[in-house]
C-alpha positions as CSV (number, residue, x, y, z in Angstrom):
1,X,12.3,32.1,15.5
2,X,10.1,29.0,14.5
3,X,7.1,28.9,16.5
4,X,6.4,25.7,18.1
5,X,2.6,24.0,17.5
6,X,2.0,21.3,19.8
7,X,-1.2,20.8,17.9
8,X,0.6,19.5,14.9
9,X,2.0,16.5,17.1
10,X,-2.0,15.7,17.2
11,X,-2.6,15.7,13.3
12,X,0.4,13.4,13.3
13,X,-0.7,11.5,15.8
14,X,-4.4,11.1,13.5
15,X,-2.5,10.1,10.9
16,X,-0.2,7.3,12.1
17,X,-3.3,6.4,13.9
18,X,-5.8,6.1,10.7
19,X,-3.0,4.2,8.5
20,X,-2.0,1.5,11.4
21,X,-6.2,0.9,11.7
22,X,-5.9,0.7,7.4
23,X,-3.3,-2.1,7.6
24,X,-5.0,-3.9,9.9
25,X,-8.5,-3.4,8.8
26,X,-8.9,-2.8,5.6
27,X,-12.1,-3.7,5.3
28,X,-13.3,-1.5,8.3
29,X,-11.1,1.8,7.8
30,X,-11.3,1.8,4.2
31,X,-10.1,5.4,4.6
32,X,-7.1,5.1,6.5
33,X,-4.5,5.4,4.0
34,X,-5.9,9.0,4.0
35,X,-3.6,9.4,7.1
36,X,-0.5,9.4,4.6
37,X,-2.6,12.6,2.7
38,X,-2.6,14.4,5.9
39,X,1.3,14.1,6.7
40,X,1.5,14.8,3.2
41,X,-0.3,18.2,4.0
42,X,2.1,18.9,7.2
43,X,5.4,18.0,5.3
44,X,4.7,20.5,2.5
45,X,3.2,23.3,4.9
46,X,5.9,23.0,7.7
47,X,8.8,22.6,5.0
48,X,7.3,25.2,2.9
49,X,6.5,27.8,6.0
50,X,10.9,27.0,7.0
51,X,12.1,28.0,3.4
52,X,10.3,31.4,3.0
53,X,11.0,32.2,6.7
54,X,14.6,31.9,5.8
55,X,14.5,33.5,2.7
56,X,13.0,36.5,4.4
57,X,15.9,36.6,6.8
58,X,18.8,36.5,4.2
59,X,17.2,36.7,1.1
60,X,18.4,33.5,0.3
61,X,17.9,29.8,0.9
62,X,21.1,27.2,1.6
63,X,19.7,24.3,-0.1
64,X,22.1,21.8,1.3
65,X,21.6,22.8,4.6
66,X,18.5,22.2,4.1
67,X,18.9,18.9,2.5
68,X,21.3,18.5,5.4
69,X,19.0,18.9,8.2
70,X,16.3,16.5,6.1
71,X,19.1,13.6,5.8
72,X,19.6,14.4,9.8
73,X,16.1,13.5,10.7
74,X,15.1,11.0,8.3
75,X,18.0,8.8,7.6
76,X,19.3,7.4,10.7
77,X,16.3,5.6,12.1
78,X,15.6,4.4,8.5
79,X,18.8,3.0,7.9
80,X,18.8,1.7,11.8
81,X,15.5,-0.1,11.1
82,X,16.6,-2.3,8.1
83,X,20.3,-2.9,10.1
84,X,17.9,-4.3,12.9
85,X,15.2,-5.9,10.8
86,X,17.7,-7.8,8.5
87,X,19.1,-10.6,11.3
88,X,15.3,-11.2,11.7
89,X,14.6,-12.0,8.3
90,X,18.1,-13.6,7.8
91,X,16.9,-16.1,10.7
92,X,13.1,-16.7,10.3
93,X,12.2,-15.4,7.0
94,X,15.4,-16.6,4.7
95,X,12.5,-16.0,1.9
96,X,12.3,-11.7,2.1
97,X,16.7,-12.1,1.9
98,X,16.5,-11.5,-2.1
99,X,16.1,-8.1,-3.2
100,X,17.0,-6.8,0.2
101,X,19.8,-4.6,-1.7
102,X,17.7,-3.6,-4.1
103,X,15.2,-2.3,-1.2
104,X,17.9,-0.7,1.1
105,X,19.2,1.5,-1.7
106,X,15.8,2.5,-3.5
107,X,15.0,3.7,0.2
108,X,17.9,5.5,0.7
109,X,18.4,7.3,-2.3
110,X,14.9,7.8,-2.3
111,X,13.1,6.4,-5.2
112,X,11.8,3.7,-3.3
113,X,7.9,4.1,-4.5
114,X,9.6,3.8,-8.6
115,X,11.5,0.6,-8.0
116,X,8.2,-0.9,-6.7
117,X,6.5,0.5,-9.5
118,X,9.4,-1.5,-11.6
119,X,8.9,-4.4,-10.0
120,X,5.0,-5.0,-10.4
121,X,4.4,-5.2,-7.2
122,X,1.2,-4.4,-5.5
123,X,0.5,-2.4,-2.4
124,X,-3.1,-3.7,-2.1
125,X,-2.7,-7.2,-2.9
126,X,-0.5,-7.6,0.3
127,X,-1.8,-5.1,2.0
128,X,0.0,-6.1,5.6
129,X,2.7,-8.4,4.7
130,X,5.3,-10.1,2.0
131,X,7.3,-7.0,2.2
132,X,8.4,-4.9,5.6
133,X,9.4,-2.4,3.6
134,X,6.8,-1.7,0.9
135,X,5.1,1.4,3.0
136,X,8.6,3.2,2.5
137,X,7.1,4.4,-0.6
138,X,5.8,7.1,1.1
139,X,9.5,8.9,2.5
140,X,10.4,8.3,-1.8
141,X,7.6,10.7,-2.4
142,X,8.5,13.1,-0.1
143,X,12.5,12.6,-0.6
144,X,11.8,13.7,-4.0
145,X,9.8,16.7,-2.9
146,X,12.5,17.4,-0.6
147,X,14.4,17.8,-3.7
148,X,12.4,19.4,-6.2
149,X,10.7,21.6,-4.8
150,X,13.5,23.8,-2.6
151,X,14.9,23.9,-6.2
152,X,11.8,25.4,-8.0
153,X,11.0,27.6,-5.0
154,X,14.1,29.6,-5.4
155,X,13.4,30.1,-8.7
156,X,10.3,30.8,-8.6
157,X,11.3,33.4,-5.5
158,X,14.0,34.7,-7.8
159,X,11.5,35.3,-11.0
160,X,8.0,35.4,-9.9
161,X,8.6,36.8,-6.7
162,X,5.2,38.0,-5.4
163,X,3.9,35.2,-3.1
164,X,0.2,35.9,-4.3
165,X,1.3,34.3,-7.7
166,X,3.4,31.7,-5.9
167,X,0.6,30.8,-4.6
168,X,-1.8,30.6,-7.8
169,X,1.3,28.7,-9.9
170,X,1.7,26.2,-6.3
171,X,-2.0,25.3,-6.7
172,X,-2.0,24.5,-10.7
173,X,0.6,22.7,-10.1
174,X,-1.2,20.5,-7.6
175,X,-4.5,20.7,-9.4
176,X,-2.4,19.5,-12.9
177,X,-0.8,16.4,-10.3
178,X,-4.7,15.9,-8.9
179,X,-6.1,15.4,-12.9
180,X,-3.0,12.9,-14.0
181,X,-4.1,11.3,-10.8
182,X,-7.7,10.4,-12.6
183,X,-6.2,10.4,-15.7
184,X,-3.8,7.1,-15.2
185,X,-6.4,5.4,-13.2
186,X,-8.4,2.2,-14.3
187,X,-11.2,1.5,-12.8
188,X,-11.3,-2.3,-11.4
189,X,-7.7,-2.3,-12.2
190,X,-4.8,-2.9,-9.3
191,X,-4.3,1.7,-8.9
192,X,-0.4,1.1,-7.0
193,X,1.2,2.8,-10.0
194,X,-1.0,5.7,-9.3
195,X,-1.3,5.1,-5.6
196,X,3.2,5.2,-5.1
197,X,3.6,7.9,-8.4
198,X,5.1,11.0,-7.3
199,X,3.7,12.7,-10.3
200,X,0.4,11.6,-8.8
201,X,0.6,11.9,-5.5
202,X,2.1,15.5,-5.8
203,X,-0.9,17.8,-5.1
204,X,-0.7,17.1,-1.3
205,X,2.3,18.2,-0.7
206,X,1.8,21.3,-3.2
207,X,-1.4,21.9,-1.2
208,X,0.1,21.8,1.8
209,X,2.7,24.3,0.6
210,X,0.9,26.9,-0.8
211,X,-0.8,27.3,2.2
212,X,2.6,28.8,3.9
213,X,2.3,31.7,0.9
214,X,-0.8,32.7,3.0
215,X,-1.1,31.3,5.9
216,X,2.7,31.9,7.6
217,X,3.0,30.4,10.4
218,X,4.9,33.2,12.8
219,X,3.0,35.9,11.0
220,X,-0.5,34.4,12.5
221,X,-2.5,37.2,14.6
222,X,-2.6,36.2,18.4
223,X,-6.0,38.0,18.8
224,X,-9.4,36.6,17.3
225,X,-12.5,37.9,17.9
226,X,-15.4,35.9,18.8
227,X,-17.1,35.3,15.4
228,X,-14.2,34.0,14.3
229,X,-13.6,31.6,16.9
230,X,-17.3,30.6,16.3
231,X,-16.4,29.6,12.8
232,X,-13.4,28.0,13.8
233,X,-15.4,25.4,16.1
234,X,-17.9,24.7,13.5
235,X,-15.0,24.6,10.9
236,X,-13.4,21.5,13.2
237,X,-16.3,20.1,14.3
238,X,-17.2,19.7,10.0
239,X,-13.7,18.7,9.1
240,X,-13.5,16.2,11.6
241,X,-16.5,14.5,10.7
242,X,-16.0,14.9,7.2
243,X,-12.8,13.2,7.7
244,X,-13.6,10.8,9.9
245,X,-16.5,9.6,7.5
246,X,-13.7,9.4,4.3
247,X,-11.6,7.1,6.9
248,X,-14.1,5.3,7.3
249,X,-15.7,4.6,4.0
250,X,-13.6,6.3,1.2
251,X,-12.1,2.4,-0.2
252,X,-8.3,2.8,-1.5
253,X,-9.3,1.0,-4.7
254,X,-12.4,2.8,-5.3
255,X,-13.1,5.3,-8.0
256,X,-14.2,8.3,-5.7
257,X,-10.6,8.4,-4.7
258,X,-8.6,8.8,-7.6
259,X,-11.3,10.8,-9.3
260,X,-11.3,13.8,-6.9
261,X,-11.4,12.3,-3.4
262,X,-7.8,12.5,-2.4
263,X,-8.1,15.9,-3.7
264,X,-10.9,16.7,-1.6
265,X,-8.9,14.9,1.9
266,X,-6.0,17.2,0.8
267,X,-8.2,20.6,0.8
268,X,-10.2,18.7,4.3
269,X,-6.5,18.7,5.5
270,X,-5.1,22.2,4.5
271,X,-7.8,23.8,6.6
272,X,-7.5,21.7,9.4
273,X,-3.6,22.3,9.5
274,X,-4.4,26.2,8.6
275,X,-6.9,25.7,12.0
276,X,-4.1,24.1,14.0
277,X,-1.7,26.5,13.4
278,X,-3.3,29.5,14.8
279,X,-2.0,30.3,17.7
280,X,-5.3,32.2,19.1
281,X,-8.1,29.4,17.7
282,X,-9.3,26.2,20.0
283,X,-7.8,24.0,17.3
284,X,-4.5,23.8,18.6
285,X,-5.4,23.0,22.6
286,X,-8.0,20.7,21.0
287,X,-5.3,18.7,19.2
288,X,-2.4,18.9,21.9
289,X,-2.4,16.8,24.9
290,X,-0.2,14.3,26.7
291,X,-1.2,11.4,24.7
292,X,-1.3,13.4,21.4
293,X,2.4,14.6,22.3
294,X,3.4,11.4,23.2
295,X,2.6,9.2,20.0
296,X,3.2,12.2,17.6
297,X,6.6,13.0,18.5
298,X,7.3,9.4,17.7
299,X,5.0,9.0,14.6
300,X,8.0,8.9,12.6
301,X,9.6,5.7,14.2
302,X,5.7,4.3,14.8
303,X,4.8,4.6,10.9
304,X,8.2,2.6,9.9
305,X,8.1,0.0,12.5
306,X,4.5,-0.8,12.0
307,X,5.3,-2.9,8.8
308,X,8.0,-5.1,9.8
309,X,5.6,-6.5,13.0
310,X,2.7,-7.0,11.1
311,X,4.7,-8.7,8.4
312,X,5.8,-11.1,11.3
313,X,3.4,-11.7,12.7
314,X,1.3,-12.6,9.2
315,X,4.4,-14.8,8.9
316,X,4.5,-16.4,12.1
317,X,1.4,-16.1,13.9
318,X,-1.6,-18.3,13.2
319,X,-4.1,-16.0,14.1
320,X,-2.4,-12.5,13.3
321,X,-5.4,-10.6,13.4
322,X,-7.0,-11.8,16.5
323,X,-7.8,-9.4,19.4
324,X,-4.8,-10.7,21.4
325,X,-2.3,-10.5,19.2
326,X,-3.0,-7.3,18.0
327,X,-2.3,-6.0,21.5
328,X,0.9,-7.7,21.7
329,X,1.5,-6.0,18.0
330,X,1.0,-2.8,19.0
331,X,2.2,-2.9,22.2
332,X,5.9,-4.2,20.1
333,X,6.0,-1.1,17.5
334,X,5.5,1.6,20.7
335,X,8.3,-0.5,22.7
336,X,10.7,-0.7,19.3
337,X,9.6,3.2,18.4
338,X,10.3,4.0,22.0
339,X,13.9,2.3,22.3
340,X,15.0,3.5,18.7
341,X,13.6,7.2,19.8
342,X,16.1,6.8,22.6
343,X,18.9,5.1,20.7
344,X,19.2,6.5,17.7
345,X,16.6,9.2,17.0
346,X,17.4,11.5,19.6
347,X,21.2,11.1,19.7
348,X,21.5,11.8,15.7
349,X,19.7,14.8,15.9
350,X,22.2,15.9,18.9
351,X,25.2,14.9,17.1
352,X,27.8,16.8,15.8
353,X,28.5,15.6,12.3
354,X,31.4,17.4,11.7
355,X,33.4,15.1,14.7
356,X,33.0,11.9,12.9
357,X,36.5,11.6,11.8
358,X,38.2,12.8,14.5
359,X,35.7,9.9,16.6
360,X,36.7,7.1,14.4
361,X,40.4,8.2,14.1
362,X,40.5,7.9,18.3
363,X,38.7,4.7,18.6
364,X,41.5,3.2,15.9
365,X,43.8,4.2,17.9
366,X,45.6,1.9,19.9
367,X,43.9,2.6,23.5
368,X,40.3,2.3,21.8
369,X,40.7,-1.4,21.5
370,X,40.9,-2.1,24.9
371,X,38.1,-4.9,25.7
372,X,37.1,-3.6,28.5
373,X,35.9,-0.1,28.1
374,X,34.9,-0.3,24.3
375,X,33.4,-4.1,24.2
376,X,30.1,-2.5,23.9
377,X,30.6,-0.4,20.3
378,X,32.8,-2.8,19.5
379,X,30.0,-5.5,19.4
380,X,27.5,-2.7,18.2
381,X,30.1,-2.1,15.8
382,X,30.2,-6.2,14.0
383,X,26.3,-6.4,14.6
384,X,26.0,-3.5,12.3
385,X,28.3,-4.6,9.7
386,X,27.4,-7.9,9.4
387,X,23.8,-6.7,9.1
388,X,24.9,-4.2,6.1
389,X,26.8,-7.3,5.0
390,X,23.6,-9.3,4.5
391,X,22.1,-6.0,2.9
392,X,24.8,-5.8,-0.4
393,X,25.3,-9.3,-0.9
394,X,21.4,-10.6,-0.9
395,X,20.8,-11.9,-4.1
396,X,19.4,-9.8,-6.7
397,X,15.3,-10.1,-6.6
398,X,14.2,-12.8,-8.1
399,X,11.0,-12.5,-10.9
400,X,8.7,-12.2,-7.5
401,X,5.5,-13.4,-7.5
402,X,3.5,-10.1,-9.2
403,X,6.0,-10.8,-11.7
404,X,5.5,-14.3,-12.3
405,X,1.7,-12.8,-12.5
406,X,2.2,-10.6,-14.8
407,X,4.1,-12.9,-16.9
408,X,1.2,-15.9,-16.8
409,X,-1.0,-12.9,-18.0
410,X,0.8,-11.6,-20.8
411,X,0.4,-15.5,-22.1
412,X,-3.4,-15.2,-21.3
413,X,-3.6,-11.9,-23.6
414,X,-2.0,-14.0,-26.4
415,X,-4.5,-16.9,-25.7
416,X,-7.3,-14.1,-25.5
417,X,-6.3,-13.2,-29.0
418,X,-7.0,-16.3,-30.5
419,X,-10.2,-17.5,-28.7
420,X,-11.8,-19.8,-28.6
421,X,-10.3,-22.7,-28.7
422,X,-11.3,-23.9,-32.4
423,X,-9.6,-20.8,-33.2
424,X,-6.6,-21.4,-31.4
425,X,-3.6,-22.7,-33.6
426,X,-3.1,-25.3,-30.5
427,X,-4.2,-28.4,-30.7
428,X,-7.0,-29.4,-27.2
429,X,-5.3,-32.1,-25.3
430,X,-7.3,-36.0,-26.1
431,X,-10.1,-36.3,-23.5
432,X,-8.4,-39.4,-22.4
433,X,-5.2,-37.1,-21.6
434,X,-7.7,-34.8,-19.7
435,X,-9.1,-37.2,-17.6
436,X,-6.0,-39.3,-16.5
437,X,-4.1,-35.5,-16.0
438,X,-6.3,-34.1,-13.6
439,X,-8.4,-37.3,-12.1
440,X,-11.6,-36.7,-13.5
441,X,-13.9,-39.1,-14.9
442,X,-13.7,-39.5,-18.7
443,X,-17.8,-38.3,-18.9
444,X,-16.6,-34.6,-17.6
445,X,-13.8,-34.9,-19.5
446,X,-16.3,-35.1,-22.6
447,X,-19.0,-32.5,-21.1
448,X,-16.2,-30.1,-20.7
449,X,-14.5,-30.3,-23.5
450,X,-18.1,-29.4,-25.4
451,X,-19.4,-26.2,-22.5
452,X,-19.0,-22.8,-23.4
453,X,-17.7,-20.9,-19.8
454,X,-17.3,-17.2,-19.5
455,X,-14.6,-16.8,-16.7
456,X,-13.7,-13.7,-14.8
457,X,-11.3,-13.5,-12.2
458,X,-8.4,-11.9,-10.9
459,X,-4.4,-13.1,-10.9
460,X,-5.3,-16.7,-8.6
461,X,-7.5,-17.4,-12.0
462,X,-4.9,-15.9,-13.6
463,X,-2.2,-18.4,-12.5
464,X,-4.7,-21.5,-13.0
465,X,-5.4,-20.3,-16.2
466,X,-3.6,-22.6,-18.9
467,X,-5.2,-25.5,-16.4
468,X,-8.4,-24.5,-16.8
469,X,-8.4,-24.5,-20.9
470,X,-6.7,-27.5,-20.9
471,X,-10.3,-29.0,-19.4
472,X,-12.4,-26.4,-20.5
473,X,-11.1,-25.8,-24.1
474,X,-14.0,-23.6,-25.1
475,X,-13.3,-21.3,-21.8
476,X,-13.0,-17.8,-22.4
477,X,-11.2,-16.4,-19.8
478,X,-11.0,-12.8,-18.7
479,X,-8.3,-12.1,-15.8
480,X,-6.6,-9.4,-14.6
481,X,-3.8,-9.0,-11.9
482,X,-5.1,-6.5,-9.0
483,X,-8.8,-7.1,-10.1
484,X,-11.2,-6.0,-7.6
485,X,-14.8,-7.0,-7.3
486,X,-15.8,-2.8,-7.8
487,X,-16.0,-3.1,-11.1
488,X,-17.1,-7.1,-11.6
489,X,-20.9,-6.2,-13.5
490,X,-18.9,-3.9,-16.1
491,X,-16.6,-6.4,-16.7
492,X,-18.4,-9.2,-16.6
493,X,-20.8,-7.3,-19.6
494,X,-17.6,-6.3,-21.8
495,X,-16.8,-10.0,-21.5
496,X,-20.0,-11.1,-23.1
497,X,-18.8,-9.5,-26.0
498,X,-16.6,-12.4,-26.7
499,X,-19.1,-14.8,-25.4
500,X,-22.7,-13.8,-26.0
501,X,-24.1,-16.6,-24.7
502,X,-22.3,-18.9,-22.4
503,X,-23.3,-22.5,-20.7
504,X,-21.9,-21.1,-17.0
505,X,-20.0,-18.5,-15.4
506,X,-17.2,-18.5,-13.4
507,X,-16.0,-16.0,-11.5
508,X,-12.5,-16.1,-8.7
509,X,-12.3,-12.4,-7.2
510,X,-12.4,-11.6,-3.3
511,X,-8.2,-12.0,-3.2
512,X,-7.4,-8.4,-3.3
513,X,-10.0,-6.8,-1.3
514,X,-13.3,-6.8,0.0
515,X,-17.0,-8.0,-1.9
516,X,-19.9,-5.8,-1.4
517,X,-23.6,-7.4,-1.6
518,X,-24.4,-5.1,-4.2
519,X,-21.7,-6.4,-6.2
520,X,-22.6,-9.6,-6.3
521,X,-26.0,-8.7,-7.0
522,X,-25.0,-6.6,-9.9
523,X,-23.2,-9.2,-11.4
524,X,-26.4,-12.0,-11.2
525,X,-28.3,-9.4,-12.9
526,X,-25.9,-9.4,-15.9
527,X,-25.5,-13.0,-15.8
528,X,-29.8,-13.4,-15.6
529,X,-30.4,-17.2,-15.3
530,X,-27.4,-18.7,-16.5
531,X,-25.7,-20.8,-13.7
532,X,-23.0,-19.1,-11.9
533,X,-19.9,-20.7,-9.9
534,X,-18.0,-18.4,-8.1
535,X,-14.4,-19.8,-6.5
536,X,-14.5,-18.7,-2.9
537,X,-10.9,-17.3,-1.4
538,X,-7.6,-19.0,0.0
539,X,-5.3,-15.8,1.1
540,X,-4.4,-15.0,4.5
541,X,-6.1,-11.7,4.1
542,X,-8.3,-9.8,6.9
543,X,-10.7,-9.9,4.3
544,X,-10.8,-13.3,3.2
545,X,-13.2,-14.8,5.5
546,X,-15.5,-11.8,5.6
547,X,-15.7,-12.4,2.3
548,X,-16.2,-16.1,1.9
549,X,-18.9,-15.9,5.0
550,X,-20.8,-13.3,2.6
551,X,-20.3,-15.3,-0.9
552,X,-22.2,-18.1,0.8
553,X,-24.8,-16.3,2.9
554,X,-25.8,-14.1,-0.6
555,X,-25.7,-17.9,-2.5
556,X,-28.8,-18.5,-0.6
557,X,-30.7,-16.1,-2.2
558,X,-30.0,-17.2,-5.6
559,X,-31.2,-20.9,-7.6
560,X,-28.3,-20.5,-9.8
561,X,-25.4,-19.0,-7.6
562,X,-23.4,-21.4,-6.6
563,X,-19.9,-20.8,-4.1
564,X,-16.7,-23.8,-5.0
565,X,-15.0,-23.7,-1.6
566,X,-11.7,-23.8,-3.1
567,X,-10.5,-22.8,0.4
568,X,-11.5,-26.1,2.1
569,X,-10.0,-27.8,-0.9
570,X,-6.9,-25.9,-0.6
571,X,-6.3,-25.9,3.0
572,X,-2.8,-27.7,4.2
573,X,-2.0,-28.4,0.5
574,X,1.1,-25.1,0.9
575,X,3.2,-26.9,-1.4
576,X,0.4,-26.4,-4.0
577,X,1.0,-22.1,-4.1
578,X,3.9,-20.0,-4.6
579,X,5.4,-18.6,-1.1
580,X,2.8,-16.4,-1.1
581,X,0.5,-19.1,-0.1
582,X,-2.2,-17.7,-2.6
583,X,-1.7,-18.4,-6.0
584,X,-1.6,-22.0,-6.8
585,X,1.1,-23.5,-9.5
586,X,1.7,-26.7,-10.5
587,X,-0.3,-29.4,-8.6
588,X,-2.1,-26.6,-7.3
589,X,-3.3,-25.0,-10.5
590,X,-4.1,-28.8,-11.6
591,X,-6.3,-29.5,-8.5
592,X,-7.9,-25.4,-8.8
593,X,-9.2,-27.1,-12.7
594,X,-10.1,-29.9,-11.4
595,X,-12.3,-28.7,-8.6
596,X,-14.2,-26.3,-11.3
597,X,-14.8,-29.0,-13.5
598,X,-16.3,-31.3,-10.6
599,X,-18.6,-28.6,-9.7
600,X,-19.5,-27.5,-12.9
601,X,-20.4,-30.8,-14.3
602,X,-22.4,-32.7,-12.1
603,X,-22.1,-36.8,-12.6
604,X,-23.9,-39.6,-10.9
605,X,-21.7,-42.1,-8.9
């Protein structure tokens, strides 16, 4: 018989906790997406622990029971949440309607992190909205663990047999997952295709597993001595600052975490679950209480919900991230987790499958369309399938914007190919074609068309980027989709390759994350005295005005730093951006020129 851990409903609890804190702020719990490693962790122990338990009993293992009871638990309140979330976006954001299909079924057939993958799309740049579904990533990773690995298992139980070597080929397995992980990644470049990969996010689950080959959970001694309790404590006390410090600091972009630190969260983990599952260490009465019990019996419902209300309210509140609304944020997911725990979790789990049939074929019938008693599921019944309605006939997802991105930067390879601009096989628009295009006197026009700019920037530069060569023909520009700040002095000196010696720099990052200081001081030491403009940040972004507020208080320590406060320029100008409200296009990427070469080129009126 399974023993029951109330202790584990604590790590869950820490772990819906730490990535709700991520989402909302990022730039203070840089760490919290480690809360995703640690149910990692659980899943692969707990699943793990189930399998062998029932091998040992029959010497077998029913894998579609299994995949049975996973379906059971996982499916209903995931389909229930997009049946109930699609009128909302159908109503007030008509925008999220295309690729809802495309979403629906990559979630339920589990490959949900892959089509994201497919599409471009980021999980950094929009860290908290766009999509209500991009955190479903995380159920694709372990759907496809689900599958694979109760498959290998058996043979490896069938072949290998001894659990000591289980064990050895469980942890090269992770370790081989943890070095593609470092592998694939790119420094300063967007890490989502490493961040959603299942071939990269592997080892924490195969972690987590091969700690049930030694560490089984009904085979766990009930009597400890008292060194070994000693230990234990100083064991929790270690882990849980450890952890807490890797919440904290450890930044989901940063190098430290693809190059061993997620590794190191998963082994943190392992022995804190190991710890927890003891039945005679302080672990587990230090993790379960009311509260604990409470929110981790419902982390399931709490981790999907969270998504679709902050998306809202990023869409429809003007201050999302203010104190008071993100009371009345949190205070929705725990009252929509608590009514689908009710409605649908609970009742699933209790209901007889097997009856479905013989359930619809009676309500058919002629007595179960009598108004009266059955007006409820009949209603229930429409709302649902006009909801699934909406689901397979949204239209199919449009190039979206990462696309559209990724597109414009393809273009600014080719450019990048043939720079500069004498060496460019297309002809620089006239200066009188300059000035009349984008409103600019016909004397920067001229002192344009003759500086030689380095720019560096991320996909909002990208997007503007045509623009800018248009005025600034001798512009070598250096852009990349997901850039982060992180890595801004080494690029900025592989850059001066192509430009030794530029007039100016100009630099747009801040969009996709947080500016440290020391970045900004590592990149005026590789510029030295040459002027440098840096294009603050327009994104609705938790970290936006943290990092504006810091572009201009560091300016005043340097003569030739300068900030262009594109966000005052761009403010109330939406039509000027993409839905997205970020990346300008058209007028917008005219007026984004514009403002650079007004700031760059000083002219007496």
């Amino acid at each position: 018989m399974k023993r029951y851990v109330t202790g584990f409903n604590g790590l869950r609890t820490i772990g819906v906790l730490t990535v709700i804190l991520y989402h909302l702020w990022p730039n203070h719990v840089q760490g919290g997406f480690l809360g995703v490693v640690l149910f990692f962790v659980l899943s692969g122990y707990l699943v793990t622990d189930s399998l062998l338990r029932e091998y040992e009993r029959s010497k077998k293992i029913n894998i579609w029971k299994f995949w049975g009871r996973r379906i059971k638990r996982l499916y209903p309140l995931l389909i229930s949440i997009f049946l109930l979330v699609t009128p909302y976006i159908i109503i007030f954001q008509p925008n999220l309607w295309a690729g809802l299909r495309s979403n629906f079924l990559s979630a339920v057939f589990s490959v949900q992190n892959w089509w994201q993958i497919s599409q471009g799309s980021s999980y950094f740049a929009d860290i908290a909205g766009a999509s209500p579904f991009k955190h479903i990533y995380y159920l694709a990773i372990e759907g496809q663990f689900f599958i694979i690995w109760p498959l290998l298992l058996i043979v490896l139980l069938k072949f290998v047999k001894k659990r000591g070597r289980i064990f050895i080929i469980a942890n090269v397995l992770a370790i081989l997952s943890a070095i593609l992980m470092a592998v694939l990644f790119v420094p300063g470049a967007d890490p989502t295709r490493v961040y959603y990969g299942t071939d990269t996010r592997f080892f924490s689950l195969m972690m987590g597993a091969s700690l049930a080959f030694i560490w089984p959970l009904n085979k766990l001694s009930h009597k400890v001595n008292k060194k070994a309790t000693k230990i234990a404590w100083q064991l929790i006390i270690g882990l849980s600052l450890v952890l807490l410090v890797a919440y904290i600091f450890m930044p989901a972009q940063g190098t430290f975490a693809y190059y061993g630190g997620m590794w190191l969260a998963s082994l943190a983990s392992v022995i804190l679950v190991a710890l927890v599952a003891h039945p005679s260490l302080p672990a587990n009465k230090l993790f379960s209480n009311p509260v604990f019990e409470y929110i981790g019996s419902r982390s399931y419902g709490i981790y999907l919900w969270q998504l679709p209300v902050f998306a809202f309210a990023e869409a429809k509140v003007l201050a999302p991230t203010s104190w008071y609304n993100l009371i009345w944020q949190l205070a929705l997911i725990l009252i929509l987790t608590e009514l689908s725990y009710r409605l649908f979790e609970l009742p699933t789990q209790r209901f007889d499958y097997s009856n479905v049939f013989e359930i619809v074929q009676n309500f058919i019938r002629e007595k179960g369309w009598k108004l009266k008693k059955n007006i409820g599921p009949m209603i229930l019944s429409g709302l649902i399938l006009i909801s699934l309605g909406f689901i397979i006939f949204s239209p199919p997802s449009p190039h979206d914007q990462r696309l559209i991105e990724e597109k414009i930067m393809a273009q600014q390879v080719a450019l990048q190919k043939k720079q500069l601009a004498e060496a460019n096989n297309k002809v620089p628009l006239s200066l009188k074609t300059v000035a009349e295009k984008y409103e600019i006197q016909p004397v920067v026009a001229e002192k344009a068309s003759q500086m030689n700019v380095l720019a560096l920037g991320d996909s909002v530069m990208v997007a503007a980027s045509t623009n800018l060569q248009e005025v600034f023909p001798h512009m070598y520009i250096d852009a990349a989709v997901g850039r982060q700040a992180e890595s801004l002095a080494t690029d900025l000196t592989n850059a001066k390759a192509k430009m030794p010696n530029p007039d100016a720099y100009l630099i747009g990052l801040g969009t996709n994350g947080t500016i440290k200081e020391s970045e900004i001081e590592a990149a005026m030491k590789v510029a030295g005295n040459k002027p440098v403009y840096w294009m603050n940040i327009h994104a609705d972004r938790v970290w936006a005005k943290p990092n504006n507020n810091l572009l201009t208080k560091t300016a005043k320590k340097y003569k030739n730093l300068k900030i262009i406060d594109w966000n005052k320029k761009a403010s109330g100008h939406n039509a000027w951006f993409y839905s997205d409200n970020i990346h300008p296009k058209g007028t917008g990427a005219e007026e984004y020129a514009t403002l650079v070469a007004n700031s760059l080129i000083k002219v007496a009126k």
